[in-house]
C-alpha positions as CSV (number, residue, x, y, z in Angstrom):
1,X,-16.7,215.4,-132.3
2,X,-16.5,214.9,-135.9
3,X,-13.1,217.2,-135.8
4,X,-11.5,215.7,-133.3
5,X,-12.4,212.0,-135.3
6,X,-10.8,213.4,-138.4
7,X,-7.7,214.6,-136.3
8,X,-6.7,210.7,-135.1
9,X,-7.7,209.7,-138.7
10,X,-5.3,212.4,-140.1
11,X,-2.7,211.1,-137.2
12,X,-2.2,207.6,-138.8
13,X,-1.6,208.7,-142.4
14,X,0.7,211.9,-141.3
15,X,3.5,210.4,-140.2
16,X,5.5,213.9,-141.0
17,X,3.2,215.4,-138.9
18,X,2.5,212.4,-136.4
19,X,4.2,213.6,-133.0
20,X,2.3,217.6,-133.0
21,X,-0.9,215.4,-134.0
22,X,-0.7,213.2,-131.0
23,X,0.4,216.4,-128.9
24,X,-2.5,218.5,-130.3
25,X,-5.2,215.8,-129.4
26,X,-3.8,215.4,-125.7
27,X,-4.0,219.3,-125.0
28,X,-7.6,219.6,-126.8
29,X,-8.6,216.5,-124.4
30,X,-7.1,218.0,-121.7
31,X,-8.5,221.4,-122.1
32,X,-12.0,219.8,-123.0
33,X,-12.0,221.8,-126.0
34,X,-14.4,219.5,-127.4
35,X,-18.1,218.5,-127.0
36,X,-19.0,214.7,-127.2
37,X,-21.1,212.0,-125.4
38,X,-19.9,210.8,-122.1
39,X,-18.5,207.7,-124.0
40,X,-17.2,209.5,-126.1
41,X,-15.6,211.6,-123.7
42,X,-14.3,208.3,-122.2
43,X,-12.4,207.2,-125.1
44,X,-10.6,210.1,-125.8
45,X,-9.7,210.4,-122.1
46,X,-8.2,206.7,-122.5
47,X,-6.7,207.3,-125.6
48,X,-4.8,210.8,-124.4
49,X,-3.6,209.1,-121.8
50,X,-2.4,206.1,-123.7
51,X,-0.4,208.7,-125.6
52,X,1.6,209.6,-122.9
53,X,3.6,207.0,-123.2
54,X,4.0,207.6,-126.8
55,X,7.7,208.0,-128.0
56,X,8.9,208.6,-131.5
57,X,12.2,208.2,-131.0
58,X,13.5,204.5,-131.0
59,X,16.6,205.5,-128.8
60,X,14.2,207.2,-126.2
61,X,12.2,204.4,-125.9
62,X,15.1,202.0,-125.9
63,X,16.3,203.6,-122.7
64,X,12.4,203.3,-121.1
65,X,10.0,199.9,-121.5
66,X,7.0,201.9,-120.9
67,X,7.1,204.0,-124.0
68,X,5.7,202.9,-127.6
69,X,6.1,204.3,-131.0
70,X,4.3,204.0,-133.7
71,X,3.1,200.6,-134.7
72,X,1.5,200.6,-130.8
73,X,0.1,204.1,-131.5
74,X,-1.7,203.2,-134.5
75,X,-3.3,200.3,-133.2
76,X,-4.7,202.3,-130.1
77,X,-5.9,205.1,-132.1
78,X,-7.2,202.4,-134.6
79,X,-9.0,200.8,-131.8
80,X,-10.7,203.9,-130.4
81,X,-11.8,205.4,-133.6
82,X,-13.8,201.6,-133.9
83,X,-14.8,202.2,-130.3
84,X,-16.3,205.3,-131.5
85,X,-18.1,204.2,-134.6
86,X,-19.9,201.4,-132.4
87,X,-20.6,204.3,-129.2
88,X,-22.8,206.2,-131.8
């Protein structure tokens, strides 16, 4: 679990990195190449598919209102790595 918490945390500072980051967390939760609590488990879930609708490029999203870039993404991650401090 701790891995996959340092991966988000490493996801808001990266922002060279940012897009493979979010990318790399959706396939691990995907896969379930992780082990966690079942809250846990529920908050990455939530947050992987959050990220789906996660768009770097401003032109992208300017052509779809259901995508987000970055500001959105680091408040959700933000807000499921406190979820996950108070779900220990």
């Amino acid at each position: 679990m701790q891995e996959i918490i340092n991966m988000l945390e490493l996801l808001l500072v990266d922002t060279a990195n940012r897009e493979r980051l979010v990318r790399d967390f959706q396939k691990r939760i995907g896969n379930n190449l992780f082990t966690a609590s079942e809250a846990a488990t529920k908050i990455y879930d939530d947050l992987a598919y959050t990220m789906e609708n996660y768009e770097p490029d401003e032109e992208v999203r300017s052509e779809d209102p259901s995508l987000f870039g970055d500001d959105r993404l680091i408040k959700e991650v933000e807000k499921a790595l406190n979820k996950l401090k108070k779900a220990k």
